[in-house]
N, C-alpha and C positions, 0 to 999 in steps of 0.2 A: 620200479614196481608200479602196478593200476593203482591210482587212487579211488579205492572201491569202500563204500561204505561196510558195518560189519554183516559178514558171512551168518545164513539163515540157519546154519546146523550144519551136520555133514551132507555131501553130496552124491548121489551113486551115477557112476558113470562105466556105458555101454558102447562099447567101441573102438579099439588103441589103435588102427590103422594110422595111416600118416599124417591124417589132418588129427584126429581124435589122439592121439597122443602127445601132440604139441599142444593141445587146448586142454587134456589132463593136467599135464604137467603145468601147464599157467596156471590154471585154478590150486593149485597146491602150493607155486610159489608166491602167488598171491595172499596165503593164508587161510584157506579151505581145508578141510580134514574130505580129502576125494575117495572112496570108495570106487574103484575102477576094474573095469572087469571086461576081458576079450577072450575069445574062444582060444585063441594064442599064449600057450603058457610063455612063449620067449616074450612075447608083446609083454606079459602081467608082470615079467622078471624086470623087465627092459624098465617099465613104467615105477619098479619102487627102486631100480636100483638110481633113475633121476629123478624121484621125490625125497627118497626117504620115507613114504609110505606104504603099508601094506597092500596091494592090489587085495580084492575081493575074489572070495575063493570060486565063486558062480555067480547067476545072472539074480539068482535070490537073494543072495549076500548082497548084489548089489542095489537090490532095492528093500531092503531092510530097516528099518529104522533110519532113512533118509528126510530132510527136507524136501529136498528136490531131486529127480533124475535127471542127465542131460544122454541123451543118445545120439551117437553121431553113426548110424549103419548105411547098410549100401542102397536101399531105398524103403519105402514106404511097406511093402511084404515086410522085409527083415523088422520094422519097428513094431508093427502090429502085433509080431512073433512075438515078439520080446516082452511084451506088455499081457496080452491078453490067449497068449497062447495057440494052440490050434482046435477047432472044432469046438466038442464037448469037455476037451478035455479040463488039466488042470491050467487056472489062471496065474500067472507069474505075480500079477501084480496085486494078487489076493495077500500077499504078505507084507503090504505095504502098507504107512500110516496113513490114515485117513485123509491128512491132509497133505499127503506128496504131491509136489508139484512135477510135471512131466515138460522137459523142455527137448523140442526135438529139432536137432539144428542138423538133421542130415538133408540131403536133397532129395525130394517125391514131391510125386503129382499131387499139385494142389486138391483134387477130388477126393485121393487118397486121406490126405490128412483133413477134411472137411468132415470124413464118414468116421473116421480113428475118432476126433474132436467128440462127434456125438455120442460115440459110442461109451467113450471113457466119463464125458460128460453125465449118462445114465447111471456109472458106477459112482459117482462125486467127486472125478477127479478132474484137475484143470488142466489144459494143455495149451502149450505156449509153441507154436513153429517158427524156431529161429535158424534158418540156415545161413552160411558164411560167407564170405569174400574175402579173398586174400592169399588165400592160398598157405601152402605148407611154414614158408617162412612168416606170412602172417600167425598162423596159427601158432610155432613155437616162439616168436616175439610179444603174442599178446596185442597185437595191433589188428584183429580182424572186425569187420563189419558183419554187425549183427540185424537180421532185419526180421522184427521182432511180429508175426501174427497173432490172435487172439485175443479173447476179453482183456479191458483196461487193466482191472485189477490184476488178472492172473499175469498179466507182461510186469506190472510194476513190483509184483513179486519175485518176478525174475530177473528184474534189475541186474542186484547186486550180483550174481552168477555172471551174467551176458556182459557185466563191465569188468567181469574175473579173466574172462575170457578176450573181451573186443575191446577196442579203443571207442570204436562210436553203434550205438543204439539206436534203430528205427523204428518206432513203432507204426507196422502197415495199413493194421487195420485189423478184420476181424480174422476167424481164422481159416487158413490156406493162404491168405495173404502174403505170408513170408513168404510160402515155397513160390507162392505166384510171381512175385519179384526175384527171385534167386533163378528159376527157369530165365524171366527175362535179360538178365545179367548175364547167364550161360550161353543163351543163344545168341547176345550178341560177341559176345567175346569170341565163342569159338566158330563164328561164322564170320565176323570179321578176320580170324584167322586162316580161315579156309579161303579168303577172298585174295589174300594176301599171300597165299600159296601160287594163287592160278595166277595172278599176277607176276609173280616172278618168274614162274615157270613161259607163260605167255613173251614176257621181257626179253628172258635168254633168248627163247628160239627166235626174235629179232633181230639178234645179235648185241643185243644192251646187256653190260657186263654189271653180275647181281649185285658188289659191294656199291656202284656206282647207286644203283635203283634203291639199296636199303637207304643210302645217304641222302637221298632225294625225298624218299619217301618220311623220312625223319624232321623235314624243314619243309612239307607241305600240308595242304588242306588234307590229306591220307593219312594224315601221323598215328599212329594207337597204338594201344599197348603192345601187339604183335610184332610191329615195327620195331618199337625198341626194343624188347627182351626176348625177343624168339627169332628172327630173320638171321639175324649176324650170330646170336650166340648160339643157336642151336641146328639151324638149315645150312649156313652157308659154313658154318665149323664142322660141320655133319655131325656132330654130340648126337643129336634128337634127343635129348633125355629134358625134356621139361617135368617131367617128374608129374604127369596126368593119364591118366589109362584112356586109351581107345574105347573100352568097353564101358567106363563111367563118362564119356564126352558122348556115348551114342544114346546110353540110357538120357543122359540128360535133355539130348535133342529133342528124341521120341516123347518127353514129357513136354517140351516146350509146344512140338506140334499137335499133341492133343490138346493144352491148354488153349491154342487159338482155335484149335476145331470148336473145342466147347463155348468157347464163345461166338462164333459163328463166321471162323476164316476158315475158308476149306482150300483146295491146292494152293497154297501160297511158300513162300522162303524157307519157315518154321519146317514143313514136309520135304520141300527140298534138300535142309539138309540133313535132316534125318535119316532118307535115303542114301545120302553119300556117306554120309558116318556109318550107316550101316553094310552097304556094301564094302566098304572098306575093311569094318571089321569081319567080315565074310569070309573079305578075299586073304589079309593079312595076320588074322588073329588079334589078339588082346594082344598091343605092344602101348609104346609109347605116342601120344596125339599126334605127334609133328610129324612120323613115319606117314603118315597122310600125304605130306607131300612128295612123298616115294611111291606110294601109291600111285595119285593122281600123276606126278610124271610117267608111271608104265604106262597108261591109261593110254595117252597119247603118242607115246611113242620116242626115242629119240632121233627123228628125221631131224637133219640139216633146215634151218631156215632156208625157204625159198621165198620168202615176200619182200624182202626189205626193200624200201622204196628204193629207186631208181635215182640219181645225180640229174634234176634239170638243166639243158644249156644254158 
């Protein structure tokens, strides 16, 4: 179990997908009373039947007489929803105690969650952008990386939550800062992934045989997380099941290549592969990331290597 200091009251939580219900279920087995609530009644069943607690009946219930929210949705629209509603109409989070803290560890454009900050900041409430690292096992192990944006105080409020949740705590700075290092983290990850595709694929048509290239590429200057836990266990076993959507690896690109737009990189890497993430998801639908490289090998085609060098006298 996290050694986390005590728990601020109860906590309402929006979102049981598959990171969001492994970080539910920590915060409860850590000792939080979580008010949890997904559009998915099997998610809300799924979620008391490994707590032991009652999921929350709606998104009001679940910001009710909270200390804190944490929201893990599919980006920065979905959270805005959640909180402040649409248009004129009614505010969700008008049911909330004055002093609810709003912890938002999904992934969105840093811009996005700059304009939400002030917005919610104008109603009195504080908001904390803490998105993750680690992934699905991190999140039902409790071992995930939290990288924590916003005011000092409103982060160190959120402490004890984000240590319910992660193993280590960053504080980035002010706020978009999380989401602004989480984009970064995503774009290297799954760009180093996709590098690591063309590579292998470029390899075979050589005639360099792929287990030989993974075992190379695990004992050189190239090693990275791809290498180890996605080449052999998921490409070359053909699984593809890394258990990451196509369509969450493209939104997240598309956010990585505006955030360097806005800051003043225009056609560069970040556009690149946002482009390829997106046609990709054009061509093959929402599937699983790795399918990428089923992708990109149609792309090319499977012609016979013709270059391999030549035996000099």
């Amino acid at each position: 179990m996290t050694d986390i200091i005590a728990a601020p009251g109860p906590v309402g939580f929006l979102g049981l997908g598959a990171m969001g219900s492994g970080m539910a279920a920590t915060l409860a087995r850590n000792g939080f009373t979580v008010k949890a609530h997904d559009l998915s009644e099997e998610r809300r069943r799924e979620f008391e039947q490994a707590t032991g607690q009652a999921a929350a009946t709606s998104p009001t219930d679940a910001l009710s007489d909270v200390a804190a929210v944490v929201l893990m949705l599919p980006d920065g629209s979905f959270v805005r929803r959640a909180l402040l509603g649409e248009g004129d109409g009614e505010r969700p989070i008008a049911v909330s105690r004055p002093d609810m803290l709003i912890i938002d560890c999904s992934s969105c454009a840093p811009s996005d969650t700059q304009s939400l900050a002030a917005d919610l900041r104008e109603l009195g409430f504080a908001m904390v952008d803490s998105p993750v690292s680690g992934g699905v096992p991190g999140a039902r192990a409790g071992t995930l990386t939290m990288m924590a944006g916003g005011p000092e105080d409103a982060v160190r409020r959120a402490d004890a939550i984000l240590r319910g949740m992660g193993r280590t705590v960053f504080h980035t700075g002010p706020s978009g800062s999380g989401h602004a290092m989480k984009t970064l983290v995503n774009y290297i990850g799954t760009s180093q992934m996709l590098l690591d595709f063309e590579a292998l694929l470029i390899g075979q048509r050589f005639g360099l045989k792929p287990a030989t290239m993974v075992e190379i590429l695990n004992v050189s200057y190239a090693k990275n997380l791809s290498t180890e836990i996605v080449l052999a266990q998921q490409i070359l076993s053909e699984r593809f099941a890394h258990n990451f959507s196509l369509a969450l690896a493209t939104k997240d690109a598309r956010i990585a290549a505006e955030t360097a737009e806005a800051v003043g990189f225009g056609e560069t890497t970040p556009r690149h592969f946002a482009r390829v993430l997106g046609n990709a998801l054009a061509t093959i639908g929402d599937t699983d990331l790795t399918r990428v490289y089923q992708y990109l090998d149609s792309l090319w085609g499977r012609q016979p290597a013709n270059s391999r060098p030549e035996e000099q006298p």
